[in-house]
ROSE-4610 file (N, C-alpha, C; in Angstrom, 1 decimal, always signed):
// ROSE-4610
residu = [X/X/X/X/X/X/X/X/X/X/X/X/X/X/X/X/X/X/X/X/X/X/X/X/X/X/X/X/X/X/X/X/X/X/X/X/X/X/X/X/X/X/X/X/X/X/X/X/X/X/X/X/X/X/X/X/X/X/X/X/X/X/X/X/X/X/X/X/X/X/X/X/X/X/X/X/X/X/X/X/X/X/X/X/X/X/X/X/X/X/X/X/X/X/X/X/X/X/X/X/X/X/X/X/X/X/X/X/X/X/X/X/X/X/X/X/X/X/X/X/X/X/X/X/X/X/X/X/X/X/X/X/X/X/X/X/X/X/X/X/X/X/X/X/X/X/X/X/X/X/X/X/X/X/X/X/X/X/X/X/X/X/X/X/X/X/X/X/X/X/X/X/X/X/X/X/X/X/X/X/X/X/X/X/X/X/X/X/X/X/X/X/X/X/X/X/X/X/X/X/X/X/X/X/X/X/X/X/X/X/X/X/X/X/X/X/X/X/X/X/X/X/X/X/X/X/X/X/X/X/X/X/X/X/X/X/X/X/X/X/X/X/X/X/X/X/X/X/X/X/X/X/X/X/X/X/X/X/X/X/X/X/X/X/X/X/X/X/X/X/X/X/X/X/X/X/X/X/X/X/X/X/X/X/X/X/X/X/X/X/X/X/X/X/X/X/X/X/X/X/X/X/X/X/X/X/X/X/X/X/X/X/X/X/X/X/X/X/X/X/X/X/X/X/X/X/X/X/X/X/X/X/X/X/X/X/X/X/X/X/X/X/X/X/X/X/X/X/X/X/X/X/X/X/X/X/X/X/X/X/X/X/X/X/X/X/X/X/X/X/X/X/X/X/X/X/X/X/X/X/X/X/X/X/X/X/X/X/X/X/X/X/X/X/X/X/X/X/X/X/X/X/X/X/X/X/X/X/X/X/X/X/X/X/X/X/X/X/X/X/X/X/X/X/X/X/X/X/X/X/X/X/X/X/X/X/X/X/X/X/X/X/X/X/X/X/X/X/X/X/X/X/X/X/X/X/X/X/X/X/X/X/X/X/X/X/X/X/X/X/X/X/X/X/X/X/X/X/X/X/X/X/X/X/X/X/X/X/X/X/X/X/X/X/X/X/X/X/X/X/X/X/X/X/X/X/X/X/X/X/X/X/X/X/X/X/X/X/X/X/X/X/X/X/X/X/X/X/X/X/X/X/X/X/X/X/X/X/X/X/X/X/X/X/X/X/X/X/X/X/X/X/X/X/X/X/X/X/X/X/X/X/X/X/X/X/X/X/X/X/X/X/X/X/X/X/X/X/X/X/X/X/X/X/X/X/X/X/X/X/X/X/X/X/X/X/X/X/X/X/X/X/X/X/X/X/X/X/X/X/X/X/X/X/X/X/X/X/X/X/X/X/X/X]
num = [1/1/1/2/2/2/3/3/3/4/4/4/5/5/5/6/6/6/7/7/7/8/8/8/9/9/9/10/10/10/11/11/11/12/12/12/13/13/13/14/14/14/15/15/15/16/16/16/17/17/17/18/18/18/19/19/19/20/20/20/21/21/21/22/22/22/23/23/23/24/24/24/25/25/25/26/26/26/27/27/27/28/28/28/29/29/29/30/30/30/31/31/31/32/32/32/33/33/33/34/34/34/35/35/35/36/36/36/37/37/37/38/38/38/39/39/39/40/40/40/41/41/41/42/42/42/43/43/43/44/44/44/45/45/45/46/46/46/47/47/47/48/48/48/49/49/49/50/50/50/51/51/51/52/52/52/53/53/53/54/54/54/55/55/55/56/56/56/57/57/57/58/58/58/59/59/59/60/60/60/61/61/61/62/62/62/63/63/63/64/64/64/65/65/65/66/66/66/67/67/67/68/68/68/69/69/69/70/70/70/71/71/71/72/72/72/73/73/73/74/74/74/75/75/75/76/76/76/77/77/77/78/78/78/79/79/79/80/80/80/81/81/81/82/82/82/83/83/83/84/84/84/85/85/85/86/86/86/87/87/87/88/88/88/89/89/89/90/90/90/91/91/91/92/92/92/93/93/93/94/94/94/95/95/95/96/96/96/97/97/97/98/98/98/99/99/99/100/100/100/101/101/101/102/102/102/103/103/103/104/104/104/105/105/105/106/106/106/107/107/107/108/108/108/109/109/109/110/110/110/111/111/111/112/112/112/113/113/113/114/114/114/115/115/115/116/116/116/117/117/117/118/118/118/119/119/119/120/120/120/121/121/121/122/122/122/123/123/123/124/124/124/125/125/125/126/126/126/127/127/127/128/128/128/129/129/129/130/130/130/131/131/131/132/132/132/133/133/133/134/134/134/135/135/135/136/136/136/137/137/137/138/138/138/139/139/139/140/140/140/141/141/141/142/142/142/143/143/143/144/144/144/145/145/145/146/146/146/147/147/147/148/148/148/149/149/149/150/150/150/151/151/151/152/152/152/153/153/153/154/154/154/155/155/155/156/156/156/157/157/157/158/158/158/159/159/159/160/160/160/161/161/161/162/162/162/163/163/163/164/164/164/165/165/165/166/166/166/167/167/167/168/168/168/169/169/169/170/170/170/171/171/171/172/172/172/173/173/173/174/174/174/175/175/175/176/176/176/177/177/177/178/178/178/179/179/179/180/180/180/181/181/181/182/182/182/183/183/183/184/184/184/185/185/185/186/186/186/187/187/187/188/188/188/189/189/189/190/190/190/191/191/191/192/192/192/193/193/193/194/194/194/195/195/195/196/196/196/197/197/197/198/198/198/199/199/199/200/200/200/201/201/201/202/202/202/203/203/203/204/204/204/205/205/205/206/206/206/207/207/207/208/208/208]
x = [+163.8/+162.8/+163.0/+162.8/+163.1/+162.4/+162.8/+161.7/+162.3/+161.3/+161.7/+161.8/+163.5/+164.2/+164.3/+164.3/+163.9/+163.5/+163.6/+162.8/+161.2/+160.5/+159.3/+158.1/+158.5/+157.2/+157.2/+158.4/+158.5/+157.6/+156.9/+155.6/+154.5/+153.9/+153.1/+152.6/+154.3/+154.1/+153.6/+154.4/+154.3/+152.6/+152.4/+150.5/+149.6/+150.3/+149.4/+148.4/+148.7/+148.0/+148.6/+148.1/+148.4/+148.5/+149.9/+148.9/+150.1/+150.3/+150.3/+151.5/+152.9/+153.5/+154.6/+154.9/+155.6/+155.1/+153.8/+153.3/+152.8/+153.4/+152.9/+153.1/+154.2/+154.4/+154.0/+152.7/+152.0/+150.4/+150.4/+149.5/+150.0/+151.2/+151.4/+151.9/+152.5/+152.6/+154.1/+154.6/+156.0/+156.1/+154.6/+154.1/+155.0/+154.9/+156.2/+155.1/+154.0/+152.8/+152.0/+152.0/+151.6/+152.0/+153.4/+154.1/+154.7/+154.8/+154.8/+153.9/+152.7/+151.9/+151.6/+152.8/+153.0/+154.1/+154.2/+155.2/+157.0/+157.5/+158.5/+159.5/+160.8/+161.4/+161.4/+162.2/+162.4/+161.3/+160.4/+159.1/+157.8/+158.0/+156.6/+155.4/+155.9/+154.8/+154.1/+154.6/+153.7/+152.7/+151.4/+150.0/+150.1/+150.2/+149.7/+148.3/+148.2/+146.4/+146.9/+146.6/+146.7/+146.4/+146.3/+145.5/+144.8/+144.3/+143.5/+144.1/+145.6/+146.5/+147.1/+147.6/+148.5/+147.6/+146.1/+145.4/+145.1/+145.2/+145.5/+146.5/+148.1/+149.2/+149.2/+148.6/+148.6/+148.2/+147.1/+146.0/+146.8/+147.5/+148.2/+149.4/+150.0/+151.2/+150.9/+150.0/+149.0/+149.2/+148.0/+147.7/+148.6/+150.1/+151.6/+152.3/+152.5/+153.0/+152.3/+150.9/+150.5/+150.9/+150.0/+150.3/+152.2/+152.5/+154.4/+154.6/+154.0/+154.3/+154.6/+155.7/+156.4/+155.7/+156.3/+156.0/+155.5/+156.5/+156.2/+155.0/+155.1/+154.3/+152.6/+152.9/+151.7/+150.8/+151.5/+151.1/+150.7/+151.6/+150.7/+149.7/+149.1/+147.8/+146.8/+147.3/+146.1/+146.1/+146.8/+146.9/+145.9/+145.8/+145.3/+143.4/+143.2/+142.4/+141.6/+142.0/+141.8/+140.6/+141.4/+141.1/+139.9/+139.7/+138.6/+137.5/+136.2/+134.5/+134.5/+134.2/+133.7/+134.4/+134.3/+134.7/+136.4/+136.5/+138.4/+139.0/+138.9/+139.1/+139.0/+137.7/+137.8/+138.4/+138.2/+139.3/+140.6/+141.0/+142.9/+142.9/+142.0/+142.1/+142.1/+141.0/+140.5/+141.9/+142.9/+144.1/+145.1/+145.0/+146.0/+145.6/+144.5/+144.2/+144.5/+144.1/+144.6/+146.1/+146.7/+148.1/+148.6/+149.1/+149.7/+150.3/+151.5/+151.7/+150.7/+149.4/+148.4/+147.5/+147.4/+146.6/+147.0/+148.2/+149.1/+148.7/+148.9/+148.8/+147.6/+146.1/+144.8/+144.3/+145.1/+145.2/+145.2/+146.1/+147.2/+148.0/+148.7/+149.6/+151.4/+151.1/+152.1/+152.0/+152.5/+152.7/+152.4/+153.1/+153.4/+153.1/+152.8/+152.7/+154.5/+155.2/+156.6/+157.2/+156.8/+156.9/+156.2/+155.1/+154.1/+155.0/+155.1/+156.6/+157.7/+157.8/+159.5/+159.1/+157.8/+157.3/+157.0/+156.5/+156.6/+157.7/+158.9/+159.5/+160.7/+160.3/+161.4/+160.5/+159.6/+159.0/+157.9/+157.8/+156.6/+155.3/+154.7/+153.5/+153.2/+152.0/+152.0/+150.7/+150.1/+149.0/+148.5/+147.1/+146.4/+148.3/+148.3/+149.4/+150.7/+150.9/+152.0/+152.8/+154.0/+154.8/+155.1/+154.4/+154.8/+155.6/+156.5/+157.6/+157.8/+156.3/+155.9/+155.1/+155.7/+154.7/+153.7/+153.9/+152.5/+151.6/+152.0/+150.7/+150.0/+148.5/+147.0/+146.5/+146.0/+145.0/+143.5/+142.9/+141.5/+141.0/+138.8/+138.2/+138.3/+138.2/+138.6/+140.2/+141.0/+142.2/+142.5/+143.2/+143.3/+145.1/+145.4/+146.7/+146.9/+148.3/+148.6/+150.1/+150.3/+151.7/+152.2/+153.8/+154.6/+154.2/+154.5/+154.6/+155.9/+156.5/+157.9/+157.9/+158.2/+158.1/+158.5/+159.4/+160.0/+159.4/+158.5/+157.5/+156.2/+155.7/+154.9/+154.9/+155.5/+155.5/+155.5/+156.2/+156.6/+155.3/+154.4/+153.0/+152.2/+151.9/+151.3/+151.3/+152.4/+153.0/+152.4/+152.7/+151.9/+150.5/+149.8/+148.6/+147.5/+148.6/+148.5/+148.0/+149.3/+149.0/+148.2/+147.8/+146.8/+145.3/+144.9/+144.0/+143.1/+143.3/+142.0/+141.9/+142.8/+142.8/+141.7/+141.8/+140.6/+140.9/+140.5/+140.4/+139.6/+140.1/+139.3/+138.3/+136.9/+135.6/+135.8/+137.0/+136.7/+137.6/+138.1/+138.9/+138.4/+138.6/+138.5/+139.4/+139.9/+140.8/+140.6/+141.1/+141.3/+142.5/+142.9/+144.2/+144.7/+143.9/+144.8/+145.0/+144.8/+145.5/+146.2/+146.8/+147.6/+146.9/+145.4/+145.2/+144.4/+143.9/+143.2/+142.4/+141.1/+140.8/+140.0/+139.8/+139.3/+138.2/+137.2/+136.0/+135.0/+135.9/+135.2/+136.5/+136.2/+137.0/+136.6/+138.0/+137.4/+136.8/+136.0/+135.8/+136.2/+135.8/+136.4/+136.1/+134.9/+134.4/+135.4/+135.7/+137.1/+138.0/+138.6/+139.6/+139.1/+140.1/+139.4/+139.6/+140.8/+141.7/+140.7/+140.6/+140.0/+140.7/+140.1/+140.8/+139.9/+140.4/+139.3/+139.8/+139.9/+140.2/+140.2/+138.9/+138.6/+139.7/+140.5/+141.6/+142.7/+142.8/+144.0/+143.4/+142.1/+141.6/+142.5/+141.8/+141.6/+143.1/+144.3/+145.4/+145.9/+145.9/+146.3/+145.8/+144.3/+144.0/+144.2/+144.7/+145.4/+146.0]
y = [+69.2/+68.3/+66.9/+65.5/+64.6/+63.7/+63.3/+62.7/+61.5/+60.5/+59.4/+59.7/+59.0/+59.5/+57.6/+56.4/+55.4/+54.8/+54.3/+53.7/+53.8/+54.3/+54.9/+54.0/+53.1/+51.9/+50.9/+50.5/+49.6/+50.0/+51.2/+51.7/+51.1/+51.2/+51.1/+49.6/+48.5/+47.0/+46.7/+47.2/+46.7/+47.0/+48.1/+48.3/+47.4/+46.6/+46.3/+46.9/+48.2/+49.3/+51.0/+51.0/+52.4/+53.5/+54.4/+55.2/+56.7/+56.1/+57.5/+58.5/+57.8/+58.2/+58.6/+57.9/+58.2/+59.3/+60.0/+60.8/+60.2/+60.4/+59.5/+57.9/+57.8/+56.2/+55.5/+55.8/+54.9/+54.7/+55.4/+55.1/+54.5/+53.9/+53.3/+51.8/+51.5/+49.6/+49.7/+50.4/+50.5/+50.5/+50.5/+50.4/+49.2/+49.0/+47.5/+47.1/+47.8/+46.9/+46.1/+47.2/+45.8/+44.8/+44.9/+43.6/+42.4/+43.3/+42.4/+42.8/+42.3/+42.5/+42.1/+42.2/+41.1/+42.2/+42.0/+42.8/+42.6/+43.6/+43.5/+42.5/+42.2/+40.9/+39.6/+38.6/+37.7/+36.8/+37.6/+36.6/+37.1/+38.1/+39.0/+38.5/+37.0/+36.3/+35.4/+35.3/+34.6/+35.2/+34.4/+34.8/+35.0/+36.2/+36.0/+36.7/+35.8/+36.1/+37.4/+38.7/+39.7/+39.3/+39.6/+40.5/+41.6/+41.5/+42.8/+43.7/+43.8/+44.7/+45.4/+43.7/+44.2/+44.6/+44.6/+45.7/+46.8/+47.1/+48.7/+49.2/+48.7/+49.4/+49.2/+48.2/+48.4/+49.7/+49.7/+50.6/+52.2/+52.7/+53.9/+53.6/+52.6/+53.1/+53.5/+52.9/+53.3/+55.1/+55.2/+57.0/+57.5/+57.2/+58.0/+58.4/+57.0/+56.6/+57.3/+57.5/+58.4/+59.8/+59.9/+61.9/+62.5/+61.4/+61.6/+62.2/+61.4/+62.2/+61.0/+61.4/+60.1/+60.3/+59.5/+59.0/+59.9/+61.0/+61.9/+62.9/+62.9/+64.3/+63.6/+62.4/+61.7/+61.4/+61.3/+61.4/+62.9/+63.8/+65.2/+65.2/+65.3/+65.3/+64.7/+63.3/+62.2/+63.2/+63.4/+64.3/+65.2/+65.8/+67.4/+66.8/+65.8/+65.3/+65.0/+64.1/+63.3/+64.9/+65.5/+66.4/+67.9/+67.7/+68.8/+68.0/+68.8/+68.4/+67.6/+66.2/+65.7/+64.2/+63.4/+62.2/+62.6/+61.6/+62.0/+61.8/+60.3/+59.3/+60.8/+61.3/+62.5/+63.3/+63.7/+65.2/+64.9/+63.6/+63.4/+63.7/+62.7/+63.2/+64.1/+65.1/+66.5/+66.9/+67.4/+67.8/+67.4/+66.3/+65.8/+66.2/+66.5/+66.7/+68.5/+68.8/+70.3/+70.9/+70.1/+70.2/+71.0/+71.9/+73.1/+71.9/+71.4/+70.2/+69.5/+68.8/+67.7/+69.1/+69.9/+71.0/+71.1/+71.9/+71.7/+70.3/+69.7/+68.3/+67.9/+68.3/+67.9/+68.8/+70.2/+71.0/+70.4/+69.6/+69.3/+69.8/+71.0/+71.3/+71.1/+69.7/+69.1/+67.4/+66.5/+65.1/+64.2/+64.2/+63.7/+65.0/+64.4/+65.1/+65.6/+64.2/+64.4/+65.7/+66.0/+67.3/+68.5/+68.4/+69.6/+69.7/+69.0/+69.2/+70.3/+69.9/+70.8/+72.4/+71.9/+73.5/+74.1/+73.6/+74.9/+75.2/+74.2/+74.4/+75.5/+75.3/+76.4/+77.2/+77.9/+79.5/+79.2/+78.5/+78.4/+79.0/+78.6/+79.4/+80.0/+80.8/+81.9/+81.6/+82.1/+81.6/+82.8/+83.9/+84.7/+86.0/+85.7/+86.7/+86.8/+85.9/+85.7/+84.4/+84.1/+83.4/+82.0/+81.1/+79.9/+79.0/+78.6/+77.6/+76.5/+75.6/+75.1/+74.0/+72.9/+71.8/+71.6/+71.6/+71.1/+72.5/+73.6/+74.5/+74.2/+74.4/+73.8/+75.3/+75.0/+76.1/+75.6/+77.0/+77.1/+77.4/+77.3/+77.5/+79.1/+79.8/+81.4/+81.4/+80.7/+80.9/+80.8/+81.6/+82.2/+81.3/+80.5/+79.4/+80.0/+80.5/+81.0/+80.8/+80.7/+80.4/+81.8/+81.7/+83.1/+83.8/+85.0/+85.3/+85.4/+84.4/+83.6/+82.7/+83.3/+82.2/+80.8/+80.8/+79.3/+78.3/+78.7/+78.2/+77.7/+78.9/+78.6/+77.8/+78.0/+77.3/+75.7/+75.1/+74.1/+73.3/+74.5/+73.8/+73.9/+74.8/+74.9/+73.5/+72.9/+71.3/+70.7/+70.3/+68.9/+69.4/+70.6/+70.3/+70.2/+70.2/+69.5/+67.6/+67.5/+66.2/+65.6/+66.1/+65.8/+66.3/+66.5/+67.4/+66.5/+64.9/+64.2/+63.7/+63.7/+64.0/+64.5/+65.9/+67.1/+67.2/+68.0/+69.2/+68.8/+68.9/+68.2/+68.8/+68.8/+69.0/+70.0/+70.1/+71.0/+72.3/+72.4/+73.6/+73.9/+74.9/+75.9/+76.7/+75.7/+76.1/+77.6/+78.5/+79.1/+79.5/+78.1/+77.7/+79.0/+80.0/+80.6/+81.9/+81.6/+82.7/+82.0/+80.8/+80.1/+80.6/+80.2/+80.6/+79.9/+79.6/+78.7/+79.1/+78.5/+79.0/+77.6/+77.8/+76.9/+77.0/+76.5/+76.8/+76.0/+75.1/+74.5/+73.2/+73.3/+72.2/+70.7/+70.1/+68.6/+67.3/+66.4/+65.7/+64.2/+63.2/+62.4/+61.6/+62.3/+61.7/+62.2/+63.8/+63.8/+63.3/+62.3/+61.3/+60.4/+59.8/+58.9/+57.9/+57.7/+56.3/+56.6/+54.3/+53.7/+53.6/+54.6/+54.6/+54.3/+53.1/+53.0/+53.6/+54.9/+55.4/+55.1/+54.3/+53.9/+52.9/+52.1/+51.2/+52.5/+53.8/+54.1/+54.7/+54.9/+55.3/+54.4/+53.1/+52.0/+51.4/+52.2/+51.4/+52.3/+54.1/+55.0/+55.0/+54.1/+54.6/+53.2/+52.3/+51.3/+51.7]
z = [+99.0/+99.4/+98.8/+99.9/+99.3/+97.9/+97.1/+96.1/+95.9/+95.2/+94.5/+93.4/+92.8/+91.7/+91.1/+92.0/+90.6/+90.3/+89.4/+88.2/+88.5/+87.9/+88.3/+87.6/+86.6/+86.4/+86.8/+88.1/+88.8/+89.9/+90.2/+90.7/+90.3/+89.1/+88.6/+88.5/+88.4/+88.5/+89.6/+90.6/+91.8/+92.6/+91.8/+92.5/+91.4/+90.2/+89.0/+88.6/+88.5/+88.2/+87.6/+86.9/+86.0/+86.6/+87.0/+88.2/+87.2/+86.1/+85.0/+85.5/+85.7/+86.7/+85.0/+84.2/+82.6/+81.1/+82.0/+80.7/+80.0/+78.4/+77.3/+77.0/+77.4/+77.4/+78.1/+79.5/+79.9/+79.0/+78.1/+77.1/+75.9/+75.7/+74.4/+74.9/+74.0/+73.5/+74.6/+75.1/+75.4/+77.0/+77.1/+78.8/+79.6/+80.4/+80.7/+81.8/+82.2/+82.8/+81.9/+80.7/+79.6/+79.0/+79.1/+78.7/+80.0/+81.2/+82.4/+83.3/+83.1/+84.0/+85.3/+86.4/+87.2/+88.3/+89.3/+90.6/+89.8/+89.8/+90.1/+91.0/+90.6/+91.3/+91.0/+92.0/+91.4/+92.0/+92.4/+93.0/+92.5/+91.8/+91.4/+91.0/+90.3/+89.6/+90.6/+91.7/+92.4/+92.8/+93.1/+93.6/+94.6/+95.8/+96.9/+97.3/+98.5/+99.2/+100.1/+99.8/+100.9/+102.1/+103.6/+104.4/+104.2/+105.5/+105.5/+105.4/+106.3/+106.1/+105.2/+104.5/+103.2/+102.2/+102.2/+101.4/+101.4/+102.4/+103.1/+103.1/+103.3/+102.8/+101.4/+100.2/+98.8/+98.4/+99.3/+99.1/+99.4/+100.8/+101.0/+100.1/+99.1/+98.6/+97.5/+97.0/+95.9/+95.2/+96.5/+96.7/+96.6/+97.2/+97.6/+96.5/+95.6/+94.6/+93.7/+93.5/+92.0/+92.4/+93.4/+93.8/+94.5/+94.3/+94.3/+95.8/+97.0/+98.1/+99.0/+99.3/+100.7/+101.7/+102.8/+103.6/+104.8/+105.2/+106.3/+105.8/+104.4/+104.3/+104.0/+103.6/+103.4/+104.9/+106.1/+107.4/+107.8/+107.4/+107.9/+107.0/+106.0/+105.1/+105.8/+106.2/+107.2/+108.5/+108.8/+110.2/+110.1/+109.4/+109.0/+108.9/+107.7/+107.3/+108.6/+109.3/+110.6/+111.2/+111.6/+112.9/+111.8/+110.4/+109.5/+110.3/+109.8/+109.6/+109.0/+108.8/+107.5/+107.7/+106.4/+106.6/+106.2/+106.6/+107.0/+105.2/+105.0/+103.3/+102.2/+102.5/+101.5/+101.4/+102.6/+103.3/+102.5/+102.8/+102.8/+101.0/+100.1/+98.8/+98.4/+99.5/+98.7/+98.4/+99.8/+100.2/+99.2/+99.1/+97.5/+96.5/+95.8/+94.6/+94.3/+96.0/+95.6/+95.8/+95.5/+95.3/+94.0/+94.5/+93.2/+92.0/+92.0/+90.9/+90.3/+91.2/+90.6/+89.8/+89.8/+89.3/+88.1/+88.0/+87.0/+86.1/+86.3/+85.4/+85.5/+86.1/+85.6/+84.8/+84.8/+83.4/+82.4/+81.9/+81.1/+80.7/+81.1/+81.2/+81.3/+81.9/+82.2/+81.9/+81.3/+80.9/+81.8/+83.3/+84.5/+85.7/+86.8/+87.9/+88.3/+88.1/+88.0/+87.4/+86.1/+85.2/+85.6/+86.4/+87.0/+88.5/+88.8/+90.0/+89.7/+88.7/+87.8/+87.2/+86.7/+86.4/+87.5/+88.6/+89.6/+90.6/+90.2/+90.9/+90.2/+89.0/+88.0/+88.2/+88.7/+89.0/+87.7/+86.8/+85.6/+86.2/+87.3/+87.5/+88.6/+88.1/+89.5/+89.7/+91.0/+91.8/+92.3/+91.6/+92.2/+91.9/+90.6/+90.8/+91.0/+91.6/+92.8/+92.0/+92.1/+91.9/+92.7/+92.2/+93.5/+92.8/+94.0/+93.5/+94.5/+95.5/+96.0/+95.3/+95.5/+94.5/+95.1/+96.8/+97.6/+98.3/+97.4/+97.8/+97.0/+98.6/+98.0/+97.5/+96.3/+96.1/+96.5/+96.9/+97.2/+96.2/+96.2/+95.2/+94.5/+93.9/+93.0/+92.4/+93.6/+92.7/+91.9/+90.8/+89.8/+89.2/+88.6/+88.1/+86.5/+86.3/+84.9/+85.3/+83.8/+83.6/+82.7/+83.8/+83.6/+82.0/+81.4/+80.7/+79.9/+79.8/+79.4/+77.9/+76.7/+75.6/+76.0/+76.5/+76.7/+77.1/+78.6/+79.3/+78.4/+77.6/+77.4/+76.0/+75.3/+74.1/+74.8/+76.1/+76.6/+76.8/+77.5/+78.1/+77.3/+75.6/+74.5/+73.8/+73.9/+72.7/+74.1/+75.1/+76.3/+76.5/+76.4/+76.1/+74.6/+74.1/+72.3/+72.4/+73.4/+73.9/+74.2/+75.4/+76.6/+76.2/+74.7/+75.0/+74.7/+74.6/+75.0/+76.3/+76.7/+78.3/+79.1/+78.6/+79.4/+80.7/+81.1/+81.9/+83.1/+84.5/+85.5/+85.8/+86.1/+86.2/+87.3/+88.1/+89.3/+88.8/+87.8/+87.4/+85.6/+85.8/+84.1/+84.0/+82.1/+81.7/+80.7/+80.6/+79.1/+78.8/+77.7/+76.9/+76.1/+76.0/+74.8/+76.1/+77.2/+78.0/+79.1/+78.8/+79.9/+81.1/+81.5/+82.1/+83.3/+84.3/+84.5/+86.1/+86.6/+87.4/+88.5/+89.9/+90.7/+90.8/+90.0/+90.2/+91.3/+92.2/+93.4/+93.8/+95.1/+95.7/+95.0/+94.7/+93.8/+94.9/+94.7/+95.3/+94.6/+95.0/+94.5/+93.4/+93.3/+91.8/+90.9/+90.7/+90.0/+89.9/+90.8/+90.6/+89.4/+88.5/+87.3/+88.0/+89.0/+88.7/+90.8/+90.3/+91.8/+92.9/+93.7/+95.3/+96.4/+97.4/+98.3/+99.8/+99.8/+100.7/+102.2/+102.3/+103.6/+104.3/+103.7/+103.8/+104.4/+103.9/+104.0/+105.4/+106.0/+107.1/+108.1/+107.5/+108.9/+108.8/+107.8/+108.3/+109.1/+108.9/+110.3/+111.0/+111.3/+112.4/+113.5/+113.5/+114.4/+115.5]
């Protein structure tokens, strides 16, 4: 599957915005948005006045760039979203948030989404039993997320949620840490999201 492999805080510059793509080093002094707080390039520091437009593609590269999903697959999600019950903006988040990897790392289980990527792609967790090695299977509400019964593994995700454990635990899932164990106790909406997304932008730029 294709991924973006560089430099991954020239992300973060270029949205002037934190979108927690480095684990721990986007919370310390070593951040490089905090010390260049400004776009990437040899023009980054100039001011410009958006469009309507170019705030609506800020706005979808935004979303892409935190939840680590390009371009085609980011169109089937709107796709999918578009054609549910409901307002479309949510739908498309719900769909991202319930991503097997973003799960993984609203655990804390994992540093980066990047790293919750790698654990499931190395077989680290199983879903309702079962073994998934799918970064973008969505779990539904009861599913049941635990990590293999493997020392290596777990000792791995034991020390990053050492880390993360002021982080906490996303409102739409329950954790129990001493059984690597975790459960979906309801589809997330988007108040669960911390970080600001005005979804409606990413509406009105597919739907042109």
């Amino acid at each position: 599957m294709a991924r973006y492999i560089n430099a991954v805080c020239r992300l973060c510059r270029r949205e002037q915005e934190k979108l927690f793509l480095k684990g721990t080093k986007c919370i310390t002094e070593k951040c490089p948005i905090t010390k260049r707080a400004y776009a990437p390039g040899q023009h980054g520091q100039n001011k410009l006045k958006l469009s309507n437009y170019g705030l609506q593609l800020r706005e979808k590269q935004k979303v892409k760039r935190m939840y680590g999903v390009l371009e085609r697959q980011f169109r089937k999600y709107f796709a999918i979203a578009s054609k549910s019950k409901g307002v479309t903006g949510k739908i498309l988040l719900q769909l991202l948030e319930r991503r097997l990897d973003n799960a993984v790392f609203r655990l804390g289980w994992a540093l980066s989404r990047a790293q919750a990527r790698q654990m499931v792609g190395h077989g680290f967790i199983r879903v309702n039993s079962r073994r998934v090695n799918i970064s973008s299977f969505l779990v539904k509400a009861s599913d049941v997320i635990q990590v293999i019964p493997r020392d290596k593994a777990r000792e791995w995700i034991r020390q990053n949620m050492e880390i993360t454990k002021d982080r906490g635990v996303a409102a739409w899932l329950e954790s129990d840490p001493k059984e690597f164990k975790a459960s979906v106790a309801r589809l997330p909406e988007k108040e669960d999201i911390q970080q600001p997304i005005e979804e409606q932008l990413i509406v009105e730029l597919y739907s042109k």
